[in-house]
N, C-alpha and C positions, 0 to 999 in steps of 0.2 A: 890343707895340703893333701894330694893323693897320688895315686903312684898306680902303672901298672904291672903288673908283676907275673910270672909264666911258672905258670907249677903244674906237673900232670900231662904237659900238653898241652894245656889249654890256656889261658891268657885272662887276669881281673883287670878287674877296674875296684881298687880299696880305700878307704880313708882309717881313720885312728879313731877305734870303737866299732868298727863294722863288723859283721860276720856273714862269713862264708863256708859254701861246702864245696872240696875241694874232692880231689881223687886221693884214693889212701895212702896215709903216709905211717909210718911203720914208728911214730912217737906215741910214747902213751899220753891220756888223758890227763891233764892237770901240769905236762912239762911246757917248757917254751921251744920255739920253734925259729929259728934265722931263714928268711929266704932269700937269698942274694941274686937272683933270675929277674935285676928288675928293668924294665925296659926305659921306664920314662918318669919323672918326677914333674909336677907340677904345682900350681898355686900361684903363688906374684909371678916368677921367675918358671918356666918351663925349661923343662934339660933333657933331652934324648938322647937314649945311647944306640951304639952302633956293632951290636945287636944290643949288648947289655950295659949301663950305668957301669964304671967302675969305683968302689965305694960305698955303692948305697944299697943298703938293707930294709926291710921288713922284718920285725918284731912279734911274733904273734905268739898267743897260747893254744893249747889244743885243747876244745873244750869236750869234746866227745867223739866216737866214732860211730857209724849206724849203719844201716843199707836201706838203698833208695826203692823205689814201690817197683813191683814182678811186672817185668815185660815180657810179653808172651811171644815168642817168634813161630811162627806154621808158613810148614811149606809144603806146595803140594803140587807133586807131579802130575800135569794132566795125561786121559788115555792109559793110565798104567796103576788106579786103582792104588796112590801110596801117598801119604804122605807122612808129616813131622812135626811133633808139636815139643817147645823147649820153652823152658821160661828161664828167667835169667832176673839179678837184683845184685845193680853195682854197689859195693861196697863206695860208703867217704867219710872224710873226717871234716867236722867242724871248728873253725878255726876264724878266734875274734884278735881283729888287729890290736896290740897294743902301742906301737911309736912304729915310724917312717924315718930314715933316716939316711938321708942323702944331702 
């Protein structure tokens, strides 16, 4: 069975035992986590919702928090002698599915 499910803005594809790194969420390390954002369940029987599932959840733990590797943004004005140099390093949280439930 898998499911996909919308957290952050952005959109998984999960199963039961999977992990992922999502955008941060504001749970500590070692709680569980409900995510009820779930689009579409699948396996034998396929079920979509319209936008969302009503009913079906995601079960996960939070298994750590981190920041992903420095991206460098430069910009540089031509003819004018300037430019800008910024780095930047998204914060996420990791998180292993524990049950599916729809």
């Amino acid at each position: 069975m898998y499911a996909i499910i919308e957290t952050g803005g952005k959109q998984y594809r999960v199963q039961e035992g999977s992990k992922l790194a999502v955008e941060k969420l504001t749970a500590q390390a070692g709680t569980e986590v409900t995510l009820d954002r779930v689009l579409l369940v699948g396996g034998v029987e396929c079920r979509v919702g319209a936008p969302y599932l009503e009913g079906a959840t995601v079960t996960a733990e939070v298994t750590e928090h981190g920041r992903g590797p420095k991206i460098k943004v430069f910009k540089r004005w031509r003819r004018n002698d300037s430019r800008k140099l910024r780095g930047h390093r998204q914060d996420f949280t990791t998180l292993r599915v524990k049950s599916i439930n729809g």
